[in-house]
VEXDO-318264 format. One record per residue (C-alpha): x, y, z. Coordinates in steps of 0.5 Angstrom, whole numbers, padded with zeros to 4 digits, always signed. Layout:
N
XYZ ...
END
This chain:
166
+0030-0007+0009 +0031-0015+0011 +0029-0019+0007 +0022-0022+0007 +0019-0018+0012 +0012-0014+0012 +0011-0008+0014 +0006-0003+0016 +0006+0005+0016 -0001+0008+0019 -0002+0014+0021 -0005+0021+0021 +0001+0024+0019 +0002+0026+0012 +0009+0022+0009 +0007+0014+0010 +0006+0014+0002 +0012+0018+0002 +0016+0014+0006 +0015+0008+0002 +0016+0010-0004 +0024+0013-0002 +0024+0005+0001 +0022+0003-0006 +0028+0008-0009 +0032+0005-0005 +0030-0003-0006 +0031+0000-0013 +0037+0002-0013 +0040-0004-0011 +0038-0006-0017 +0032-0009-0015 +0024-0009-0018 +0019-0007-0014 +0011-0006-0015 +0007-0002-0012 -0001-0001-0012 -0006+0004-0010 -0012+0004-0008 -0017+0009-0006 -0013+0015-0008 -0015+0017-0015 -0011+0020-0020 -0004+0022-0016 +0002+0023-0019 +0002+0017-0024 +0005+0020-0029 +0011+0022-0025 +0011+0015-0023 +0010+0012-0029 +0018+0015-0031 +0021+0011-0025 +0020+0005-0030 +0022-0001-0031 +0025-0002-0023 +0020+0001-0020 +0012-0001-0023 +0006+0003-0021 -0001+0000-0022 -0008+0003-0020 -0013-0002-0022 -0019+0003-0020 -0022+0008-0026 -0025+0014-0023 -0020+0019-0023 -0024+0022-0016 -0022+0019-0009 -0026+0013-0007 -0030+0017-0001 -0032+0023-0007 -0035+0017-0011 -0044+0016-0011 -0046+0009-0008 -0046+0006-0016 -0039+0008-0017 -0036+0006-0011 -0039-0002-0013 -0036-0002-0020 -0030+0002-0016 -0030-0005-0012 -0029-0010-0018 -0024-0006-0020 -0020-0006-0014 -0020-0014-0013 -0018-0014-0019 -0012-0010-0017 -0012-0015-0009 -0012-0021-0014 -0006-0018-0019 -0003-0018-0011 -0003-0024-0010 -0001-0026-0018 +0006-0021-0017 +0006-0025-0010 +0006-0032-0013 +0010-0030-0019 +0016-0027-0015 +0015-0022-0020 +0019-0017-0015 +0023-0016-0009 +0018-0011-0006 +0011-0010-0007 +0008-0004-0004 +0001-0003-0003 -0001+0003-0001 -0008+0005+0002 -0010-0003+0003 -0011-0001+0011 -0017+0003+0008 -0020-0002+0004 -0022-0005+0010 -0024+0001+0013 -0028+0002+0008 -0031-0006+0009 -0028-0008+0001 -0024-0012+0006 -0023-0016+0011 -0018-0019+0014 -0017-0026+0011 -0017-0022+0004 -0012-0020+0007 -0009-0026+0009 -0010-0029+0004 -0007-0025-0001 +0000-0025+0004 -0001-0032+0004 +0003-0033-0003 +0009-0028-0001 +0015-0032-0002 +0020-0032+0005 +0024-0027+0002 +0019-0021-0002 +0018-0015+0003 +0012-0012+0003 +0009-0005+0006 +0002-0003+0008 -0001+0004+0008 -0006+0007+0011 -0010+0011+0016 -0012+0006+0021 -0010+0000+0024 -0013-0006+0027 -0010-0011+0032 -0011-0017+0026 -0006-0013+0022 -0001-0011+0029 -0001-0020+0028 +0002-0020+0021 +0007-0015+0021 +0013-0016+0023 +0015-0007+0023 +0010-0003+0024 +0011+0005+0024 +0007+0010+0027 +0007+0017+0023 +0003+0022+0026 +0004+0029+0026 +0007+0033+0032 +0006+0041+0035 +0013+0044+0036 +0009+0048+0040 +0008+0043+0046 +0015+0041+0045 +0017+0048+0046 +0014+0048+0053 +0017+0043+0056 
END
């Protein structure tokens, strides 16, 4: 990955998660720190993540182990605190250059969901230092977002059968 640059993977295939984690294996391989933060997932694979540490740190800011959509209107409020408490340690990570890469998985739904808009978004990326990579996940993608990527990968799924055709 060149240095500085952000990135998004959307899509609705299965993998854009996957895909960042092998970019952040190979960020860490080079011996590099990477951060990734996950929003609206609930409790998925954290253990096993947990032992890519210390080159690779895994943060999930929200409580319920439940998926954000599962959640009752209440819960989601207090779901909502706990994940701009993660956008603000973001910006923290960002400010301090605390790492070479920081990976913020399924923040494309954060804006789905109307928890944030695009100048959250902004303001976050604004605190990047020139050469910290970032990569976004998520389902869907705006042309606001298309404006502040430089890369975007589109993964999406594909019925062989229709390649078989042709």
């Amino acid at each position: 990955m060149e240095q500085g640059l952000i990135q998004v993977y959307s899509g609705d295939g299965h993998g854009k998660s996957a895909a960042a984690l092998g970019k952040a294996m190979q960020i860490a391989g080079t011996g590099k720190n990477v951060v990734i933060i996950n929003f609206l997932k609930g409790n998925q694979n954290e253990e096993y993540l947990k032992r890519l540490e210390p080159e690779i740190k895994v943060f999930r800011f929200e409580k319920s182990e439940e998926e954000f959509a599962q959640l009752s209107e209440e819960r989601k409020q207090e779901e909502i605190h706990n994940i701009k408490n993660g956008l603000n340690f973001a910006k923290k990570v960002l400010t301090t250059g605390e790492c070479s890469l920081l990976i913020l998985d399924e923040v494309l739904g954060l804006m789905d969901n109307g928890i944030i808009t695009i100048e959250d978004l902004q303001y976050i990326l604004d605190a990047k230092a020139e050469d910290v990579g970032i990569i976004m996940t998520g389902i869907h993608l705006n042309d606001e977002v298309c404006q502040i990527a430089d890369e975007i990968f589109q993964i999406e799924p594909v019925n062989y059968k229709i390649f078989q055709e042709k």
